[in-house]
C-alpha positions as CSV (number, residue, x, y, z in Angstrom):
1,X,103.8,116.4,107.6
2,X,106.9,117.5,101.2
3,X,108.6,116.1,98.1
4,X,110.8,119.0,95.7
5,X,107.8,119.9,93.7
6,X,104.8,120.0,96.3
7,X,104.8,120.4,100.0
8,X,101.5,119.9,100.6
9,X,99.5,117.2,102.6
10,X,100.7,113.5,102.4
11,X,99.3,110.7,100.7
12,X,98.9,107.4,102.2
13,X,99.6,104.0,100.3
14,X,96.2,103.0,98.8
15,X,94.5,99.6,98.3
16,X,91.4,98.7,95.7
17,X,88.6,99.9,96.1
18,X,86.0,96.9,97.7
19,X,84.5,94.6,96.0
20,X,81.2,96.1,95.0
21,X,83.3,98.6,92.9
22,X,85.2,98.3,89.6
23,X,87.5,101.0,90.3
24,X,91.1,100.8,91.4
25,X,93.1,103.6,93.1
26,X,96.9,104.2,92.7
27,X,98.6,103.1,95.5
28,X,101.9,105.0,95.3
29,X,102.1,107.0,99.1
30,X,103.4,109.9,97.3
31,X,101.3,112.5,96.4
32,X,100.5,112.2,92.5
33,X,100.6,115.6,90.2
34,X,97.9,114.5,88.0
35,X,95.1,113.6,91.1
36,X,92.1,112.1,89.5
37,X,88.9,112.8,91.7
38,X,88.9,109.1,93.3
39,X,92.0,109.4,94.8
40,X,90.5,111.0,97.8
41,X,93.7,110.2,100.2
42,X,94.2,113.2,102.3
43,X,96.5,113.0,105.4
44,X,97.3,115.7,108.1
45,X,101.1,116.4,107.4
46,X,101.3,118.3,110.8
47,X,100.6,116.8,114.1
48,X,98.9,118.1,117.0
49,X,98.4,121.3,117.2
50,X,101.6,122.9,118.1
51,X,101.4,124.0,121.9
52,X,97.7,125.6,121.7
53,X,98.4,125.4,125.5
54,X,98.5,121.9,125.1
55,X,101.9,120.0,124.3
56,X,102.2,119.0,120.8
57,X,101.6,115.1,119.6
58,X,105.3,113.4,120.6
59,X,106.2,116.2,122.6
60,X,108.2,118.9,120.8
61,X,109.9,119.9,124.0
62,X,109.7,117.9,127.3
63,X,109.8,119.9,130.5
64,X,112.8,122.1,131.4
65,X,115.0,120.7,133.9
66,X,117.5,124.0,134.0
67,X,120.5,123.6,135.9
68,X,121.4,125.2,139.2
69,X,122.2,128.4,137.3
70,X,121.7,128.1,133.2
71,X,124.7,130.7,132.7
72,X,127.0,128.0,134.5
73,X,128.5,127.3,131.2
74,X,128.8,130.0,130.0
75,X,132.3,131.9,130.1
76,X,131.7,134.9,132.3
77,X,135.3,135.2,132.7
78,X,137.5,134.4,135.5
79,X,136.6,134.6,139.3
80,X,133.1,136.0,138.5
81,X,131.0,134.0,140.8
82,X,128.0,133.1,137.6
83,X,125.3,133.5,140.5
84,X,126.1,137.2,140.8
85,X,124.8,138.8,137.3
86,X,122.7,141.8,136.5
87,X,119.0,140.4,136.5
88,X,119.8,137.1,138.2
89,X,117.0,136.6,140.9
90,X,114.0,137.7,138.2
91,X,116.3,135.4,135.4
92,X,115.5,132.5,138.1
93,X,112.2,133.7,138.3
94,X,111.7,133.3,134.7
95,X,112.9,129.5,134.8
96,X,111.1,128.6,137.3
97,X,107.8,130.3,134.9
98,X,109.0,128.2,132.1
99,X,109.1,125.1,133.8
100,X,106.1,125.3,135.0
101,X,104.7,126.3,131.8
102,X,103.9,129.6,132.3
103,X,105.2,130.8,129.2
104,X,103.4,134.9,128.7
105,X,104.7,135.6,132.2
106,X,108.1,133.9,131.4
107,X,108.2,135.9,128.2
108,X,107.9,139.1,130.1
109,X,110.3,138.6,133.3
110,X,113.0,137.5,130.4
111,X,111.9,140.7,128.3
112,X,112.9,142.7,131.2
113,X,116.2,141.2,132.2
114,X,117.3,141.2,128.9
115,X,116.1,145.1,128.6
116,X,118.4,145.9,132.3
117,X,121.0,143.7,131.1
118,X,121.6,145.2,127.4
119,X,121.6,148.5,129.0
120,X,124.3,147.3,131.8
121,X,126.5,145.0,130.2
122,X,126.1,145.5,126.3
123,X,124.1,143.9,123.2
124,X,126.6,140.6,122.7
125,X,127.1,140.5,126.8
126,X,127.0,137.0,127.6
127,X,124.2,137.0,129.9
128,X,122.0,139.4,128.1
129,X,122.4,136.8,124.8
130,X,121.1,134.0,127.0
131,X,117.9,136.2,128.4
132,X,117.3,136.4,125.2
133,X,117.8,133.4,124.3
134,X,115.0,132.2,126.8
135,X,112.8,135.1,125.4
136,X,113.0,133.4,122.0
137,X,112.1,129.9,123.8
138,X,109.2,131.5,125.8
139,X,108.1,133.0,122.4
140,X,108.5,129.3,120.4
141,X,106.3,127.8,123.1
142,X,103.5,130.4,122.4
143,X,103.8,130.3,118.7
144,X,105.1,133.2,117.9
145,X,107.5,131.8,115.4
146,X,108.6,135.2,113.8
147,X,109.4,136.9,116.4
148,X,111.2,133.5,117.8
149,X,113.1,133.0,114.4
150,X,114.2,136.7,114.7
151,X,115.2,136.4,118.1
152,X,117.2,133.4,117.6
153,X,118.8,134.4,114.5
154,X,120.2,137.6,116.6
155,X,121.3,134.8,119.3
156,X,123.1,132.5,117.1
157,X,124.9,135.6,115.1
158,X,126.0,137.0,118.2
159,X,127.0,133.7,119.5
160,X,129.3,132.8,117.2
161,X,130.9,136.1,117.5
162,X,131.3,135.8,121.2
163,X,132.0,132.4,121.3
164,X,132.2,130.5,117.8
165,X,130.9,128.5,116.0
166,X,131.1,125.2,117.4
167,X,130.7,126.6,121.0
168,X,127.8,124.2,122.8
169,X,125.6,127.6,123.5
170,X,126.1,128.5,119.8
171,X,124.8,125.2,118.4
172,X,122.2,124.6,120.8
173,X,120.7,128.1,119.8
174,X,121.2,127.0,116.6
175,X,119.6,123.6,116.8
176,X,116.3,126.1,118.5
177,X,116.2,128.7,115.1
178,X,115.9,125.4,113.1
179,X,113.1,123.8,115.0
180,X,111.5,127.2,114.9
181,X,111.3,127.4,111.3
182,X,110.5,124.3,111.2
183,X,107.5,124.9,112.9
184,X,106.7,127.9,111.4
185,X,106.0,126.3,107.5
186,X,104.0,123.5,109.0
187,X,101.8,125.7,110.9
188,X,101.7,127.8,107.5
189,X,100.9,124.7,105.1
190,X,98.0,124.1,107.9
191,X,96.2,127.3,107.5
192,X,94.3,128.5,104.8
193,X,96.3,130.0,103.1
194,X,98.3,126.9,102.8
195,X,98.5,127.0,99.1
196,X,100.6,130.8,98.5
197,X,103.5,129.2,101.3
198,X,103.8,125.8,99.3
199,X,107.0,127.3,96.9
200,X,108.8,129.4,100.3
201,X,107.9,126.1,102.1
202,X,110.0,124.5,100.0
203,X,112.9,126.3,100.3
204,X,112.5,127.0,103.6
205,X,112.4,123.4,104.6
206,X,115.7,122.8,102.8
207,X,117.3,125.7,105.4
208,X,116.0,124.1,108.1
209,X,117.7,120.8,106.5
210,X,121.2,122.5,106.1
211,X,120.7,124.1,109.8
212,X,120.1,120.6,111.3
213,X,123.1,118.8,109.3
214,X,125.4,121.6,110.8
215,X,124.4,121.7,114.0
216,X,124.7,117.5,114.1
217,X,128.2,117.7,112.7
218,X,129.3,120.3,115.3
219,X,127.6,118.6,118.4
220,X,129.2,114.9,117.1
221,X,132.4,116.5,116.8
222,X,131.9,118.8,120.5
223,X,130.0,116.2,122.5
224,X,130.1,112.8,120.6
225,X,127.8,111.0,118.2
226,X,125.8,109.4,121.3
227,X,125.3,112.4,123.4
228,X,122.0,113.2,123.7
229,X,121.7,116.5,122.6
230,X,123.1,115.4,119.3
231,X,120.6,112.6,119.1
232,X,118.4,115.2,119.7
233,X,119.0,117.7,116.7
234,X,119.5,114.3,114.8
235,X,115.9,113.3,115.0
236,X,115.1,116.6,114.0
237,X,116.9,116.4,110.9
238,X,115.1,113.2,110.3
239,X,112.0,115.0,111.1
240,X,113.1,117.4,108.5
241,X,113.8,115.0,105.7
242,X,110.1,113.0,106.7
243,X,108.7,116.7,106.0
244,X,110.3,116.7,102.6
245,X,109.6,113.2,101.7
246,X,112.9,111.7,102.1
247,X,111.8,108.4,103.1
248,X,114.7,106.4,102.9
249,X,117.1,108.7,104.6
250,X,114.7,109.8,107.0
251,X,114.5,106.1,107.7
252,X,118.0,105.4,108.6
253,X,118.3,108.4,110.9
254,X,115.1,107.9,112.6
255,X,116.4,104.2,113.7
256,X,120.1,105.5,114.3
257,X,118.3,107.9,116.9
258,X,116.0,105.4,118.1
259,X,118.9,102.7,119.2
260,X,120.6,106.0,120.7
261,X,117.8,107.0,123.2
262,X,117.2,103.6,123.8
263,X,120.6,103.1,125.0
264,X,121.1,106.4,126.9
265,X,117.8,107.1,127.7
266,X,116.3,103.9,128.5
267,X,113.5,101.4,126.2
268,X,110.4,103.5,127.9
269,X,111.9,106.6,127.5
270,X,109.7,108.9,126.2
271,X,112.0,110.5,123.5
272,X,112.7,106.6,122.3
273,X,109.1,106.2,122.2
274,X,109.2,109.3,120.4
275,X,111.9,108.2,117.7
276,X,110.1,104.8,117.6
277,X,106.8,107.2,116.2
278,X,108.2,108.7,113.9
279,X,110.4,105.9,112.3
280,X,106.8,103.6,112.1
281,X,106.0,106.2,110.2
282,X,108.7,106.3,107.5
283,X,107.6,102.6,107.2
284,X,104.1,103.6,106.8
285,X,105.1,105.5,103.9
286,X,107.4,103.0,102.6
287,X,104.4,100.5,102.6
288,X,105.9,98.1,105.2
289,X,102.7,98.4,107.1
290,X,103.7,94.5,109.0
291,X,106.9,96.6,110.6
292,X,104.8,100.1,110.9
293,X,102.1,97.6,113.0
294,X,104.5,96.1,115.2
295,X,106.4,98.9,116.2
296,X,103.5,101.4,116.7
297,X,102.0,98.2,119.3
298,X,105.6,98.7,121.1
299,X,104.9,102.6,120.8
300,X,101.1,102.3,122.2
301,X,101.9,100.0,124.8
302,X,105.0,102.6,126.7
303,X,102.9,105.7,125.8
304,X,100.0,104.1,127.6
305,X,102.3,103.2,130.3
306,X,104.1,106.5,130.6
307,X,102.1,109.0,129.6
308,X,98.2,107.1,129.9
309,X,96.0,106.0,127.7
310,X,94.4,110.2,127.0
311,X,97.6,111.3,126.5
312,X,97.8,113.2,123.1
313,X,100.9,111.0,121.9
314,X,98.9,107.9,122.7
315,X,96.1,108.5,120.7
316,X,98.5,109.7,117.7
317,X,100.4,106.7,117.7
318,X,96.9,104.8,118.0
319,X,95.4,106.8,114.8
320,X,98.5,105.6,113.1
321,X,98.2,101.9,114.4
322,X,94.6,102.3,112.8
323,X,96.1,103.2,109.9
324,X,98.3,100.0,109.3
325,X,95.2,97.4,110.1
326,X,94.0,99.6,107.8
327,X,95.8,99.3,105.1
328,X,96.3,95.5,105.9
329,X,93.0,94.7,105.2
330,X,91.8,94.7,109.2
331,X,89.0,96.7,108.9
332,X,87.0,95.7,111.6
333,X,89.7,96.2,113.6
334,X,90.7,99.8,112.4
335,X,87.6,101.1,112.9
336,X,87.3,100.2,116.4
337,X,90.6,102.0,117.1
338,X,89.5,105.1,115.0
339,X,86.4,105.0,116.7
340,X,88.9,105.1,120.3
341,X,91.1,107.6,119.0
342,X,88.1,110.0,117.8
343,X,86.8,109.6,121.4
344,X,89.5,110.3,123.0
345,X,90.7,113.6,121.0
346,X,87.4,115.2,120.8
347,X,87.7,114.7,124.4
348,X,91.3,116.3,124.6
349,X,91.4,119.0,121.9
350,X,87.8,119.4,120.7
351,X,85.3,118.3,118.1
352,X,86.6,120.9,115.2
353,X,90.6,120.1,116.1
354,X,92.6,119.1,112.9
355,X,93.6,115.8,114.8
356,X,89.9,114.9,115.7
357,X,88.5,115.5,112.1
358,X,91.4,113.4,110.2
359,X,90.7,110.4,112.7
360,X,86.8,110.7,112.3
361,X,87.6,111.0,107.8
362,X,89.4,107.5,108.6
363,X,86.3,106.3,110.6
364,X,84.1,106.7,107.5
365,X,86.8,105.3,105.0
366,X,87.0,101.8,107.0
367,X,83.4,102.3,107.8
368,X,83.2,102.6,103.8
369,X,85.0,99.8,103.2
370,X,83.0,97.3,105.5
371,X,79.6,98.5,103.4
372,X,78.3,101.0,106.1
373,X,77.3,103.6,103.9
374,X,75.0,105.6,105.6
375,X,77.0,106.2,109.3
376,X,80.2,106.8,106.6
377,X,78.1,109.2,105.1
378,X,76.9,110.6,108.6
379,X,80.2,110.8,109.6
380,X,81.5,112.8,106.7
381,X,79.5,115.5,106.8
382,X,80.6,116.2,110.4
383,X,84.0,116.3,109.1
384,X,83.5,118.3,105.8
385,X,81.8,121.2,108.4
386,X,84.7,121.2,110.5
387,X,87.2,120.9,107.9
388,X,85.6,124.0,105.8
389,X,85.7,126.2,109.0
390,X,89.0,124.9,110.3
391,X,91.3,124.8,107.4
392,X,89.4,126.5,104.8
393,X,86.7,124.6,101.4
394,X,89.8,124.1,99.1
395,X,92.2,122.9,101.5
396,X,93.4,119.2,100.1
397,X,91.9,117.5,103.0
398,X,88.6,119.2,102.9
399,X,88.7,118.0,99.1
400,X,90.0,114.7,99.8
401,X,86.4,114.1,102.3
402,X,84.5,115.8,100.0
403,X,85.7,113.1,97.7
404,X,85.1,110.1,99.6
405,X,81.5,111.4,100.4
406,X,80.8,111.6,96.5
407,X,82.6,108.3,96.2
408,X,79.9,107.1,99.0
409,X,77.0,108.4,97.4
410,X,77.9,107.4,94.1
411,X,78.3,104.2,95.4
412,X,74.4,103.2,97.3
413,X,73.1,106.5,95.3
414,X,72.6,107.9,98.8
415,X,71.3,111.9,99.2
416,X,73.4,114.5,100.7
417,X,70.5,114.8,103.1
């Protein structure tokens, strides 16, 4: 999940190394331009897959709930009843696709309304911008993030044309074009050819910052700072600043959010559970790993609750609950919840899925730590496989195992075989 010189993976606070070594490793969490070979600390900066049919780790989008008619809002000018549009039973159709997650077919029912309606009512015709707007969302959902981020960017410009600016529809599109490109550099960084998108990364997270910080100031000053579409776009500019390493700031909006939801939402919500995540996270980071603990128990326990104990936000919180014990000296401890977390996504996403192989690199670190050489050792080279096909040999978290298996052979002078 990048500071102004590197967007690349995260690094975790570190701790000395155990006893039976001499050596000491840095334990600043961010990552260090001069990386000496021990410090092995790779992290995952992106979460869960992102909608590989699966929802993402802390949902990125919870299930539609449309309204009656989404175009109710919409000005279609006086007397015009908003059921009676060009395209309106098959643009129901299409909603009722997308809320059921049937996103291809979704994309092509809005493909074709849009294609009736632009040829009916005109390009910047109300309806026909929000067709498309729902094309764009179907397209998000699937991962197509260029043709999404093009889609949306026609939206939003036609939008604030038709309507302005600070129009709802205009900043909600907005708020959509962000999160898209958004999306589209982490699933970048992730590949491998992670290392050529580091520089555009950067920039392009900082657009995604300035979209965010606009749309928040126009939905405070439209709907109110408590609404909860501006909370909304507000944790996503958190997000933002997390994904850039603003720690501090990242911080503050994260727990602004958080007492938001919680107040309009409810405690078990599971956007507050959501917010709660990722602000446990910026304390992670900050090496407050007490305050990270606590509040990813909270998390665990209403994930489990709400969305059961296999759900992929449970185990993501539960990797990064691992983590704190971790780093708090709780090893026993941490590797019994790695070991639960492995389980369960190798169960839910597969043995070679990003998520599966970083929990399974943390199994052998605390397995390291407790002097279990040989199963750390075991368990590395499952992870440097899949690691090598998935993301690619000189990807930093490829590296960063290959590392801590040297580091463990050094160590009992163990064989690769």
């Amino acid at each position: 999940m990048a500071d102004a010189s590197y967007l690349g993976p995260r690094k975790s606070p570190q701790k000395t190394l155990p006893s039976h070594s001499k050596q000491t490793v840095e334990k600043s969490p961010k990552a260090s331009s001069n990386e000496t070979e021990d410090q092995y600390e790779p992290e995952t900066t992106i979460q869960t897959s992102r909608n590989n049919s699966k929802e993402p780790a802390i949902a990125d989008d919870m299930p539609v709930e449309p309204a009656s008619n989404p175009h109710q809002s919409l000005s279609l000018g006086a007397g015009t009843d908003p059921f009676e549009f060009i395209g309106s039973e098959d643009f129901e159709r299409g909603m009722d696709l997308f809320s059921n997650r049937n996103y291809s077919e979704a994309e092509q029912v809005f493909q074709q309304v849009s294609q009736r309606q632009q040829k009916a009512l005109g390009k910047e015709a109300i309806e026909n911008l929000q067709s498309k707007y729902w094309l764009a969302r179907t397209l998000y959902k699937q991962k197509e993030y260029q043709e999404a981020q093009e889609l949306f960017e026609e939206v939003v410009q036609a939008k604030e044309k038709v309507l302005g600016k600070e129009a709802i529809e205009t900043l909600e599109s907005k708020h959509w074009l962000a999160r898209t490109l958004y999306f589209q550099e982490h699933e970048a960084l992730k590949a491998k050819h992670w290392l050529a998108r580091i520089f555009r990364t950067q920039k392009q997270f900082q657009l995604v910052e300035q979209l965010f910080r606009e749309v928040v100031r126009g939905q405070e000053k439209v709907l109110g700072k408590e609404a909860v579409k501006t909370l909304d776009s507000k944790h996503w500019l958190a997000r933002t600043l997390y994904s850039q390493k603003q720690d501090q700031e990242a911080k503050e909006v994260f727990r602004e959010v958080a007492r938001g939801r919680e107040k309009a939402l409810g405690k078990e919500a599971i956007e507050t559970l959501e917010s709660k995540h990722w602000l446990a996270r910026t304390l992670y980071f900050q090496e407050q790993n007490q305050k990270a603990q606590e509040l990813f128990r909270e998390v665990v326990r209403g994930q489990e609750k709400v969305l059961g104990k296999e759900a992929i936000e449970t185990l993501e919180s539960k990797h990064w609950l691992a983590r704190t014990l971790y780093f708090q000296e709780q090893n026993q401890k941490a590797q019994e919840l790695f070991r639960e977390v492995a389980r369960g996504q190798e169960k839910v996403l597969g043995k070679e899925a990003i998520e599966t192989l970083e929990s399974k690199h943390w199994l052998a670190r605390t397995l390291y730590w407790q002097n279990q050489d040989r199963e750390a050792k075991k368990v590395c080279r499952e992870v440097i496989q899949g690691q090598e096909k998935v993301l690619g040999i000189e990807h930093p978290e490829t590296v960063g195992t290959r590392r801590l298996l040297n580091r463990i052979l050094r160590h009992n002078r163990l064989s690769w075989h």
